[in-house]
Gaussian input, Z-matrix of N, CA and C with variables (Angstrom, degrees):
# hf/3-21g

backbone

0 1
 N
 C     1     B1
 C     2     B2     1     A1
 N     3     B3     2     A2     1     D1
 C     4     B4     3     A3     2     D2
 C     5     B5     4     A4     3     D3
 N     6     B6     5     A5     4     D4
 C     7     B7     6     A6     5     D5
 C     8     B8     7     A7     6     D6
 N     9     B9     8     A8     7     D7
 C    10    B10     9     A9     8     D8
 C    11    B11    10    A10     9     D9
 N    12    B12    11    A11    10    D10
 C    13    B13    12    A12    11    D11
 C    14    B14    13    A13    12    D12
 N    15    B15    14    A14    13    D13
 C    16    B16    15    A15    14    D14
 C    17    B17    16    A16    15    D15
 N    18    B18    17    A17    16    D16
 C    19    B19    18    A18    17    D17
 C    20    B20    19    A19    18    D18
 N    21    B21    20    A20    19    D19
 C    22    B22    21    A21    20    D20
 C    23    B23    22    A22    21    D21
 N    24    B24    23    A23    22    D22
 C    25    B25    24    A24    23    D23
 C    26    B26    25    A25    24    D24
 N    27    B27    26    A26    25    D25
 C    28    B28    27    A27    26    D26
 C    29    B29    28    A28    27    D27
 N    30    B30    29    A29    28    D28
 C    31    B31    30    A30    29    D29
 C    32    B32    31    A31    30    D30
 N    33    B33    32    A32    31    D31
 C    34    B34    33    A33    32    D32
 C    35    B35    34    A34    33    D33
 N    36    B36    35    A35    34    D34
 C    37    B37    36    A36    35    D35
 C    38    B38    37    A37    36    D36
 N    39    B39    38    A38    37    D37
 C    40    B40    39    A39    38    D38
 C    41    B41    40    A40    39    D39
 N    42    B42    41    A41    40    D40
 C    43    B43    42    A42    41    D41
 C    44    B44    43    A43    42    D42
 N    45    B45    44    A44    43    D43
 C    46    B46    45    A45    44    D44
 C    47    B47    46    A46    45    D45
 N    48    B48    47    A47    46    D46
 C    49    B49    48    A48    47    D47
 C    50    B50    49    A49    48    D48
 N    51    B51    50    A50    49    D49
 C    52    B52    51    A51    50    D50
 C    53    B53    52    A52    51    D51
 N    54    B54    53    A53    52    D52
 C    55    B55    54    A54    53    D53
 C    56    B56    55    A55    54    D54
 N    57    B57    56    A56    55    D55
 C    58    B58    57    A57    56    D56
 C    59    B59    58    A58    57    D57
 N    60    B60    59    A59    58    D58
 C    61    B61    60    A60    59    D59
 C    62    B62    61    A61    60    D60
 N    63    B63    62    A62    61    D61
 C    64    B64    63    A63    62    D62
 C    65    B65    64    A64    63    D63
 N    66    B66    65    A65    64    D64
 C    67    B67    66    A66    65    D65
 C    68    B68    67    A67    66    D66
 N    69    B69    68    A68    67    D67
 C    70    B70    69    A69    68    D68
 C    71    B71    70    A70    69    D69
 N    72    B72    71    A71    70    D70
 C    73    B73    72    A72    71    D71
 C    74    B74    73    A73    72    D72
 N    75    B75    74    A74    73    D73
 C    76    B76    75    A75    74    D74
 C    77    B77    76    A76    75    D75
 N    78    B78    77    A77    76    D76
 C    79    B79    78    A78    77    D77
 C    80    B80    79    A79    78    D78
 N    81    B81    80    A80    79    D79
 C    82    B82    81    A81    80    D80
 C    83    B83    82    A82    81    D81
 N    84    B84    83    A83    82    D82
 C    85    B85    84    A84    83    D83
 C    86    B86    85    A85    84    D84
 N    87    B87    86    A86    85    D85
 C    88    B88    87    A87    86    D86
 C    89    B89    88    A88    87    D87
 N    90    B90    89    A89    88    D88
 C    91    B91    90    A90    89    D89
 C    92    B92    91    A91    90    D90
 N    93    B93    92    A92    91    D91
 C    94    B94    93    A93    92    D92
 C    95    B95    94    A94    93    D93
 N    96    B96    95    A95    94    D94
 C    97    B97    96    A96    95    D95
 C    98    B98    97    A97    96    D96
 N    99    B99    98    A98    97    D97
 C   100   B100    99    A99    98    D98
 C   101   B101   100   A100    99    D99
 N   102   B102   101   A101   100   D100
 C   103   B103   102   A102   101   D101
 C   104   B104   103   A103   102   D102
 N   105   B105   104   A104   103   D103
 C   106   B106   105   A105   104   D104
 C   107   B107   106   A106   105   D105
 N   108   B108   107   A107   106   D106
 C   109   B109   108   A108   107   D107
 C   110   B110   109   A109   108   D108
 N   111   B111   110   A110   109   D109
 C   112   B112   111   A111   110   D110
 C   113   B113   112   A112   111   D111
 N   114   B114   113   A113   112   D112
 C   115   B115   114   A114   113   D113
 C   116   B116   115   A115   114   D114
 N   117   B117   116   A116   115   D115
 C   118   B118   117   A117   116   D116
 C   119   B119   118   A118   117   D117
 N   120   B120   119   A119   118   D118
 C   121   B121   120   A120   119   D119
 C   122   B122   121   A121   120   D120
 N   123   B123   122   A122   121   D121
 C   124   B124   123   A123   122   D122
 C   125   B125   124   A124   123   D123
 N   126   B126   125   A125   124   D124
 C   127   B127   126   A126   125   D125
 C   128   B128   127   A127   126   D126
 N   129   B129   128   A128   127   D127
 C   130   B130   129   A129   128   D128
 C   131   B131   130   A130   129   D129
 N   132   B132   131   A131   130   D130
 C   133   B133   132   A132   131   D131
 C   134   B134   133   A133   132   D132
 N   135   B135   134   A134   133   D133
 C   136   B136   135   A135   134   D134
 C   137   B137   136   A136   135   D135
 N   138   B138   137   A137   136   D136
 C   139   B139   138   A138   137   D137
 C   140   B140   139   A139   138   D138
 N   141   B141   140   A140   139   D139
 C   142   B142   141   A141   140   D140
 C   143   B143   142   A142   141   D141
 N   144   B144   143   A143   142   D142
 C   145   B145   144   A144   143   D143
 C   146   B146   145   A145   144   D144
 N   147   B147   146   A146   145   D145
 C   148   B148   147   A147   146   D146
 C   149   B149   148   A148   147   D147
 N   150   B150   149   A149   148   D148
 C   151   B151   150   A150   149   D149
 C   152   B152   151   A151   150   D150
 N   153   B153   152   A152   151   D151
 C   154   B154   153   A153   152   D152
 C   155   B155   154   A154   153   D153
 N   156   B156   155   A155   154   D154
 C   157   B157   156   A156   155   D155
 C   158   B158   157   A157   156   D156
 N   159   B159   158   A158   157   D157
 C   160   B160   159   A159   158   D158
 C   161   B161   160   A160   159   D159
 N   162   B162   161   A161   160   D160
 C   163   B163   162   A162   161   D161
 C   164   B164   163   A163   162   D162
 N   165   B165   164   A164   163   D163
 C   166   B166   165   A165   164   D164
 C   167   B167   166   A166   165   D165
 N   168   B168   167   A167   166   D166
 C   169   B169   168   A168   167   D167
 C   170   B170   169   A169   168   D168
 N   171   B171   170   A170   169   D169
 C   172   B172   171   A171   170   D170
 C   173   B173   172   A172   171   D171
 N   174   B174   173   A173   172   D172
 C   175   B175   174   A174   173   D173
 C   176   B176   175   A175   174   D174
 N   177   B177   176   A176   175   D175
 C   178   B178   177   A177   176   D176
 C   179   B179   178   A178   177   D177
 N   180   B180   179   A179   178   D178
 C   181   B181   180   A180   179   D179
 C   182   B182   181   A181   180   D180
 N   183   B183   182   A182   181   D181
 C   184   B184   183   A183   182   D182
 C   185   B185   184   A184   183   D183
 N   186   B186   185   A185   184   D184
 C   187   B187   186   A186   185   D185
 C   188   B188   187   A187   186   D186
 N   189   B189   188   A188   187   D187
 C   190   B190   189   A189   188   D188
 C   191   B191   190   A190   189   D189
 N   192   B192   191   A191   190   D190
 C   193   B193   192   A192   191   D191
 C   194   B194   193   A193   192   D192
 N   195   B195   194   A194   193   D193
 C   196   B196   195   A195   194   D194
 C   197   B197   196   A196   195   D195
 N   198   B198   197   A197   196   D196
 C   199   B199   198   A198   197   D197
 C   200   B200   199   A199   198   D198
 N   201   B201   200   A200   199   D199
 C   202   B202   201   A201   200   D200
 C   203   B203   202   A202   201   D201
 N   204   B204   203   A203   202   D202
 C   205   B205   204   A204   203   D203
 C   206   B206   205   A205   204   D204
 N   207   B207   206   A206   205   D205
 C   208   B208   207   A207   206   D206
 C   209   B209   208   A208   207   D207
 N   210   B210   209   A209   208   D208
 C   211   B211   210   A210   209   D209
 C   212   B212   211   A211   210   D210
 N   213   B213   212   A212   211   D211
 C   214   B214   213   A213   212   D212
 C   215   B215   214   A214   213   D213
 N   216   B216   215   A215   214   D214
 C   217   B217   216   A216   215   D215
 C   218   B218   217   A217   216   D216
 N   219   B219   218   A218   217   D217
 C   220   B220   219   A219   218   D218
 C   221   B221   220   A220   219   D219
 N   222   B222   221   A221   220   D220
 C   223   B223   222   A222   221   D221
 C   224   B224   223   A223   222   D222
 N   225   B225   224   A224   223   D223
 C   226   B226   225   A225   224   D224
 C   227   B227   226   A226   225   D225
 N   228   B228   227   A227   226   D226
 C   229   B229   228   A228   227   D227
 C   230   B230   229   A229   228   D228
 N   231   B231   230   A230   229   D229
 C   232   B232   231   A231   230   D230
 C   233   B233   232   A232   231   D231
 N   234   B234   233   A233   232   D232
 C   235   B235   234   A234   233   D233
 C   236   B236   235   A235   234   D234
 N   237   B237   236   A236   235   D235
 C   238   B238   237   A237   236   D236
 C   239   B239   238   A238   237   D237
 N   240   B240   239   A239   238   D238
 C   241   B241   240   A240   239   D239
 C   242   B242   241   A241   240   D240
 N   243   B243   242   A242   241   D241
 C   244   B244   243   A243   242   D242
 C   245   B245   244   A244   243   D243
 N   246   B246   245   A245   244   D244
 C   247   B247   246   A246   245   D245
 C   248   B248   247   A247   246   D246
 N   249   B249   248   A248   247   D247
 C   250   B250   249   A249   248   D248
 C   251   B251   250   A250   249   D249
 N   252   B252   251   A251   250   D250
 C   253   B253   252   A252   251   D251
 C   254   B254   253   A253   252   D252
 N   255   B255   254   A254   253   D253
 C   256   B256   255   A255   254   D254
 C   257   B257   256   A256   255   D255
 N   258   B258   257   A257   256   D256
 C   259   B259   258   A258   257   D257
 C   260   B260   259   A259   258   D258
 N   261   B261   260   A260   259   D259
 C   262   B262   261   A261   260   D260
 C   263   B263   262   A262   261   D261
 N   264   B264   263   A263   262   D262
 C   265   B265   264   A264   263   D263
 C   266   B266   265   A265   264   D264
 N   267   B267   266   A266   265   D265
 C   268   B268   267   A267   266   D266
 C   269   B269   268   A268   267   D267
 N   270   B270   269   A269   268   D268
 C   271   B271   270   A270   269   D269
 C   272   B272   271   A271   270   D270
 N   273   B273   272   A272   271   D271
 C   274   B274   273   A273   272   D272
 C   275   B275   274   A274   273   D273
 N   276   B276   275   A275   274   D274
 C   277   B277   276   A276   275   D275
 C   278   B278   277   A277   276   D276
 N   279   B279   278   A278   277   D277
 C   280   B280   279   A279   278   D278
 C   281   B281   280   A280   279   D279
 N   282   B282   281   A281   280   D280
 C   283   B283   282   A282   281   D281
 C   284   B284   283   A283   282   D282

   B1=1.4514
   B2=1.5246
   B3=1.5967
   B4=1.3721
   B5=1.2528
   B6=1.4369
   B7=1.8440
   B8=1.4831
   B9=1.1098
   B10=1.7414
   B11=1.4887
   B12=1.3731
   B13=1.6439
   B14=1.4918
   B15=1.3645
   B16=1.9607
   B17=1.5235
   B18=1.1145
   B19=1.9806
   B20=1.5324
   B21=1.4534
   B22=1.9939
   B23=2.3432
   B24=1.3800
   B25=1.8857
   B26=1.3921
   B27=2.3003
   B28=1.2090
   B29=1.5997
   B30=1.2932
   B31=1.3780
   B32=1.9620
   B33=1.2889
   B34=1.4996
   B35=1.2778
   B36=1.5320
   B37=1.3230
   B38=1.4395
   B39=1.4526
   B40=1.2849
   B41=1.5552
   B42=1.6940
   B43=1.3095
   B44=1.6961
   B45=1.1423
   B46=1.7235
   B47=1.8287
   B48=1.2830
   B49=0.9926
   B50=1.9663
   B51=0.8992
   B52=1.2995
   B53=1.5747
   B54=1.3283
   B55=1.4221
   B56=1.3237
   B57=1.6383
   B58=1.2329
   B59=1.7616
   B60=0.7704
   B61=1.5219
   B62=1.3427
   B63=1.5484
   B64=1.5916
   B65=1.5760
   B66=1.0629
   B67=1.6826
   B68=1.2450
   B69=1.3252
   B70=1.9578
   B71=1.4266
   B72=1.1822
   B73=1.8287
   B74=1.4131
   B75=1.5583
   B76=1.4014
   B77=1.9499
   B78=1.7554
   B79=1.3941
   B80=1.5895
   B81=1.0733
   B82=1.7054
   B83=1.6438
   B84=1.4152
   B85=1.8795
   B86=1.4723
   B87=1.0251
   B88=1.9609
   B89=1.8324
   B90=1.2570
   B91=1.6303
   B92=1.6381
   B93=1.2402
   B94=1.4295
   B95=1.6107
   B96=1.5154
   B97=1.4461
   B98=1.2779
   B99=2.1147
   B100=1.1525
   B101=1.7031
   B102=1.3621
   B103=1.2372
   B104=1.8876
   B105=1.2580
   B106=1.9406
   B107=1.7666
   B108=1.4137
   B109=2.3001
   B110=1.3472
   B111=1.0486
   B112=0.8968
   B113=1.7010
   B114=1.6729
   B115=1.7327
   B116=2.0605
   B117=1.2351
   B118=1.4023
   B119=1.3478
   B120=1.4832
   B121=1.5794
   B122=1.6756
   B123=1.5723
   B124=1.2704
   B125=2.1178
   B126=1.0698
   B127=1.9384
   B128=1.6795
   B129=1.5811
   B130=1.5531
   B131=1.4787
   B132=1.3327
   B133=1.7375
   B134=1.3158
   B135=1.2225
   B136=1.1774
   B137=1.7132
   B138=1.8641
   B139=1.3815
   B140=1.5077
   B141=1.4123
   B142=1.4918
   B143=1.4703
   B144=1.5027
   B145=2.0327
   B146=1.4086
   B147=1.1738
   B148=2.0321
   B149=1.4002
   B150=1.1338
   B151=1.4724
   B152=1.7921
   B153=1.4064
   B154=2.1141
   B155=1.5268
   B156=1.5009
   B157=1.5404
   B158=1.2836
   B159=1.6844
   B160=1.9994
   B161=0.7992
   B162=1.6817
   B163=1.3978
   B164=1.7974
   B165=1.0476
   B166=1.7750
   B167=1.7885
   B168=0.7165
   B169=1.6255
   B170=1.4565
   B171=1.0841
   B172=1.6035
   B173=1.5615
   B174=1.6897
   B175=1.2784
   B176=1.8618
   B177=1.2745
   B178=1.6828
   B179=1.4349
   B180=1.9931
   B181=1.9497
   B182=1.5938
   B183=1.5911
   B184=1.2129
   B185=1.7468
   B186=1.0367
   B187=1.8445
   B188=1.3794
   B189=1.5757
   B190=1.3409
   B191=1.4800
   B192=1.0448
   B193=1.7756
   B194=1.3118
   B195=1.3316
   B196=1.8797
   B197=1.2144
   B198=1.5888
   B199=0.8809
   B200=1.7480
   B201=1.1286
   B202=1.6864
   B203=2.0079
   B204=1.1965
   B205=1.7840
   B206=1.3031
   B207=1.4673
   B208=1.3648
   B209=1.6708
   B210=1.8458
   B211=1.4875
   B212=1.2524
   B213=1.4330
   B214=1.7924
   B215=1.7419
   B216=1.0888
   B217=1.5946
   B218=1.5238
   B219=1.1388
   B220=1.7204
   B221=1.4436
   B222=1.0833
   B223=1.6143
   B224=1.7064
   B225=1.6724
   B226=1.3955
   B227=1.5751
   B228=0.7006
   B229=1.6325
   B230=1.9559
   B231=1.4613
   B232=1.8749
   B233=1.2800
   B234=1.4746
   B235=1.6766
   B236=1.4161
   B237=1.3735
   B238=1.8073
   B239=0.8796
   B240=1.4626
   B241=1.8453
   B242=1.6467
   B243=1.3577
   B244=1.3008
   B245=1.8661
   B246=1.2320
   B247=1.7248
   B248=1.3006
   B249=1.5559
   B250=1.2850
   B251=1.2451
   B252=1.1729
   B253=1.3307
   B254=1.1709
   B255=1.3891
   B256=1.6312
   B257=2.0381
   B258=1.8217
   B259=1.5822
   B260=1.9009
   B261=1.2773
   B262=1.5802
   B263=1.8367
   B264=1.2816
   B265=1.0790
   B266=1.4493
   B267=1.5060
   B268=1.1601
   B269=1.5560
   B270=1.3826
   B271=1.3647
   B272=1.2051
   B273=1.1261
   B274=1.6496
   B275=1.7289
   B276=1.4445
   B277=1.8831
   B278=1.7646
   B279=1.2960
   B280=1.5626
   B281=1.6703
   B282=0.7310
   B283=1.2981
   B284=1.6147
   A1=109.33
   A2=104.95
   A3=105.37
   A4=116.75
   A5=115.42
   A6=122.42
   A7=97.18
   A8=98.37
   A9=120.34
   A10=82.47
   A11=110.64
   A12=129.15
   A13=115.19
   A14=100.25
   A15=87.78
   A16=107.67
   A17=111.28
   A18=127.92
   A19=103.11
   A20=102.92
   A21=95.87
   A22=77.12
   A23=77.56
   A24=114.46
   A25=74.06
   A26=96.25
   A27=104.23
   A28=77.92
   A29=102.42
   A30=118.62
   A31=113.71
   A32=109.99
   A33=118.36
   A34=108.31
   A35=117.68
   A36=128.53
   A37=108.02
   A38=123.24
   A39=126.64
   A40=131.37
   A41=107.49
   A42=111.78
   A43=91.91
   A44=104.87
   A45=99.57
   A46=113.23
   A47=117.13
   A48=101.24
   A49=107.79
   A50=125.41
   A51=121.20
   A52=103.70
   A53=112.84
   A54=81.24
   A55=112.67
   A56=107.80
   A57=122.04
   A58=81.51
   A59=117.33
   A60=128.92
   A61=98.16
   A62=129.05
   A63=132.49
   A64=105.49
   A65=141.12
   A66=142.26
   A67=103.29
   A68=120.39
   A69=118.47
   A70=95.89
   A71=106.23
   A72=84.71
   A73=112.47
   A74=115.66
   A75=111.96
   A76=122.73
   A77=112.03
   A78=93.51
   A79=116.54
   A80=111.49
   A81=100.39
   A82=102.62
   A83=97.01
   A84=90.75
   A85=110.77
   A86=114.41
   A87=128.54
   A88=97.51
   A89=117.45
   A90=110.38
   A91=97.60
   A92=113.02
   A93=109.14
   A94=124.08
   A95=93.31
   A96=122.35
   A97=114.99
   A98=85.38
   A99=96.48
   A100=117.69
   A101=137.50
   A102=116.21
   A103=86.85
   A104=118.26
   A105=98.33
   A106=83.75
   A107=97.62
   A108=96.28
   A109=104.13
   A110=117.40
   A111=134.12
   A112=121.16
   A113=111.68
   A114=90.10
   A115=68.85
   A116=136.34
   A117=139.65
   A118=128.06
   A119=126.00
   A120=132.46
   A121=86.80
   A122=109.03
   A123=112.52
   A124=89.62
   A125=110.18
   A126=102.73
   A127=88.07
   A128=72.61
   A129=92.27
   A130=108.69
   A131=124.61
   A132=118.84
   A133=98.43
   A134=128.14
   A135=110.25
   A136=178.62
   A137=81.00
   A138=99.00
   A139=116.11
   A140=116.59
   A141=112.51
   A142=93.79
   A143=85.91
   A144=101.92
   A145=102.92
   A146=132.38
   A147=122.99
   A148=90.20
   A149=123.14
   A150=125.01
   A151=107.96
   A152=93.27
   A153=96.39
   A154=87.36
   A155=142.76
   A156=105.50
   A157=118.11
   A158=102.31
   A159=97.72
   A160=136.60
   A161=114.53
   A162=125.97
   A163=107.77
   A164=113.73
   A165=111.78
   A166=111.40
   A167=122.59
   A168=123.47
   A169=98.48
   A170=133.83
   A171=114.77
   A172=94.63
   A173=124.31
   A174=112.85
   A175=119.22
   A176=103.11
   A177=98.89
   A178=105.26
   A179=115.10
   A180=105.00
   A181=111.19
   A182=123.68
   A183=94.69
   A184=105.18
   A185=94.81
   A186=107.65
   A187=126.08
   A188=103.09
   A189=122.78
   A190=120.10
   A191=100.69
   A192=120.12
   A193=125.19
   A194=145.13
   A195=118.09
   A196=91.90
   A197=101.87
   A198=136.51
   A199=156.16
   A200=116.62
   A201=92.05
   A202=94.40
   A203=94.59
   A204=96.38
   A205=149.34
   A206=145.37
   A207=131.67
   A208=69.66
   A209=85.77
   A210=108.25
   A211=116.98
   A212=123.10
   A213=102.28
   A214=78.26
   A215=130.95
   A216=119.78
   A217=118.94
   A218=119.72
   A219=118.22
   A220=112.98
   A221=109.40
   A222=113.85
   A223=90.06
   A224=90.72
   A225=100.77
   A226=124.49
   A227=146.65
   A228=128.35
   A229=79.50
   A230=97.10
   A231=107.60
   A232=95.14
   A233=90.07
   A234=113.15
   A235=116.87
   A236=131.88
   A237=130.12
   A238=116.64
   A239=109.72
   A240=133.20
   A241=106.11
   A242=104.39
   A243=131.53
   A244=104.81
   A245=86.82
   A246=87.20
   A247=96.00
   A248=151.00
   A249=144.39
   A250=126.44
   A251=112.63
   A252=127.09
   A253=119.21
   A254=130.53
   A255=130.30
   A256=102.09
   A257=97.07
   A258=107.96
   A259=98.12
   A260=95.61
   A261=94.36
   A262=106.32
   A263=118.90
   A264=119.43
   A265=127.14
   A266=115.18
   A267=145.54
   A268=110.34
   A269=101.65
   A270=109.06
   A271=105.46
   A272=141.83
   A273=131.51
   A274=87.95
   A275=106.66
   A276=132.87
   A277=90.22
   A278=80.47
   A279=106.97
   A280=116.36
   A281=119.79
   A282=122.05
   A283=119.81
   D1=149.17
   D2=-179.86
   D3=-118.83
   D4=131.13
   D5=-163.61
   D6=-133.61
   D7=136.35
   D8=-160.37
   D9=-99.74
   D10=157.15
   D11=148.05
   D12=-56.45
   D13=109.28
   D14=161.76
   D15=-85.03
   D16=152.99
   D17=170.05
   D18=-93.52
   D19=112.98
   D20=173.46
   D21=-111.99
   D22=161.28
   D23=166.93
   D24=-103.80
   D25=144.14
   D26=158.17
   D27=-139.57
   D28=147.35
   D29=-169.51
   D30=-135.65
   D31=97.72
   D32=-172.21
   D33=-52.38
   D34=168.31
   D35=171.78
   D36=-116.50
   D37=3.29
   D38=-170.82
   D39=36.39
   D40=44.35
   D41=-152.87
   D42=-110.08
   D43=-164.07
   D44=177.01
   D45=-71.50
   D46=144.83
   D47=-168.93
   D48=107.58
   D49=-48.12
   D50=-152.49
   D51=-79.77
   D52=-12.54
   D53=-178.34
   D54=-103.55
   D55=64.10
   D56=178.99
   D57=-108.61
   D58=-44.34
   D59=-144.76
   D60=-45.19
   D61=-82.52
   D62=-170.00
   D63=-39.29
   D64=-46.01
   D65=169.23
   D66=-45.63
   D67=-50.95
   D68=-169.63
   D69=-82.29
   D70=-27.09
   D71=179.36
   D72=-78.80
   D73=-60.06
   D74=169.00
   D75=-38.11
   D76=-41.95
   D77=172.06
   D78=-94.56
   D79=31.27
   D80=167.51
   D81=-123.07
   D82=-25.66
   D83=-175.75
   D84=-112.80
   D85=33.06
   D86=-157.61
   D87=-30.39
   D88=-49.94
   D89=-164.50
   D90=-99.72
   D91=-16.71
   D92=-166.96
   D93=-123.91
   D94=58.52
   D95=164.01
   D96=-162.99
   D97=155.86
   D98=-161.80
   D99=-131.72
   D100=115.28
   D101=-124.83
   D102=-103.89
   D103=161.10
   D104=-169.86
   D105=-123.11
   D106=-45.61
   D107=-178.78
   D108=-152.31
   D109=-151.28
   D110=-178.22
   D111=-75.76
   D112=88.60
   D113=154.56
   D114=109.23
   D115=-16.17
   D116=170.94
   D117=-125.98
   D118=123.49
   D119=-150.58
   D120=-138.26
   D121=163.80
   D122=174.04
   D123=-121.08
   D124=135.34
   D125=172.54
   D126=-124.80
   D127=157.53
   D128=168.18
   D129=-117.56
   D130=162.17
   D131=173.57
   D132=-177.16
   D133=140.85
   D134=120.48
   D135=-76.94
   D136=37.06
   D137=176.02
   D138=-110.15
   D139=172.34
   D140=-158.41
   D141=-90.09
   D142=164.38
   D143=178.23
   D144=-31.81
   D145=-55.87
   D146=-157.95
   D147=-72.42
   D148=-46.49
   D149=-160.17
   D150=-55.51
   D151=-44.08
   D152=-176.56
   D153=-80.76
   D154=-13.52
   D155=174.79
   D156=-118.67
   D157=8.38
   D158=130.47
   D159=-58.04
   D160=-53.50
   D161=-171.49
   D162=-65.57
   D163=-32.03
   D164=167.01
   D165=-97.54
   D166=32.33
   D167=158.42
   D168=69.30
   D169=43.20
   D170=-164.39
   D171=-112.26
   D172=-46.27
   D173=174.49
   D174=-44.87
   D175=-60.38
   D176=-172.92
   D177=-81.66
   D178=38.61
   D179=173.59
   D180=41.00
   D181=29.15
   D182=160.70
   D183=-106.76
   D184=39.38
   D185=171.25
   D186=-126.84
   D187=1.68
   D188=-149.20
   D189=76.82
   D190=-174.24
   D191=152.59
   D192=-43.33
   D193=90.87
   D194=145.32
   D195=-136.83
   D196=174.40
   D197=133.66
   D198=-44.39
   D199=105.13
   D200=-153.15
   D201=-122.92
   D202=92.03
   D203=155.31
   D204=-54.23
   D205=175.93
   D206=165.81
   D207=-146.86
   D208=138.75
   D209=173.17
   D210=-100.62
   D211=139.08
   D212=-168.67
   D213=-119.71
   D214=-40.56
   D215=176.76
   D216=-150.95
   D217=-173.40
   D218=-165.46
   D219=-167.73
   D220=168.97
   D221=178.48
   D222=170.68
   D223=151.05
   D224=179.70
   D225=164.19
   D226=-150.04
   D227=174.86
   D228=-137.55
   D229=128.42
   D230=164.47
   D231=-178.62
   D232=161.12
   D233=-177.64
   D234=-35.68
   D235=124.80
   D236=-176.24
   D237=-30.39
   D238=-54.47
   D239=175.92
   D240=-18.09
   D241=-62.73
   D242=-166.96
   D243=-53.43
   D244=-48.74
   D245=-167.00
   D246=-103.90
   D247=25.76
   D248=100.48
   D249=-32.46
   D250=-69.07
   D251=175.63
   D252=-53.02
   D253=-61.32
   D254=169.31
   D255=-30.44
   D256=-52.09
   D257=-156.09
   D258=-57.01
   D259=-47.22
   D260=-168.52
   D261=-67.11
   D262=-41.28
   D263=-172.90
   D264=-74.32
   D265=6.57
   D266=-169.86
   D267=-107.32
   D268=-43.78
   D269=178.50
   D270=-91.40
   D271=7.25
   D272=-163.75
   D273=-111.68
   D274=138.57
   D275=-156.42
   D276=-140.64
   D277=174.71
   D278=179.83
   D279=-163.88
   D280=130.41
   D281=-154.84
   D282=-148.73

């Protein structure tokens, strides 16, 4: 079977706690994140929304506060980078 990468937005609350967050994202998603500013990353995984904010501490606040999305589509004016990255990480399967 073939399972695509979903793209979630995880979006900080910058509350106590959070600046755990960029470390858990960088060591759980090392190639497959993407950071856009401050306190906002784009990941890829294939696990569902609860699953990426277990794996970064965000359900039990030991990551702080965020927010954690699943992107189903987009459009917008941003850096190429950005919409490379979504493109490749979208298309990349496992099977």
């Amino acid at each position: 079977m073939v399972v695509s990468m979903a793209i979630f937005a995880i979006i900080g609350q910058g509350d106590a706690g959070s600046e755990k967050l960029p470390g858990k994202i960088e060591s759980a998603f090392p190639a497959n994140f993407l950071k856009i500013r401050d306190n906002t990353w784009l990941v890829a995984s294939k696990a569902t929304v609860q699953e990426v904010s277990e794996q970064l501490g965000i359900t039990k606040g030991e990551s702080g506060a965020a927010v954690v999305l699943g992107v189903s589509t987009y459009f917008g004016r941003a850096n190429p980078n950005i919409w490379s990255w979504i493109k490749e990480k979208w298309e990349a399967t496992s099977g």
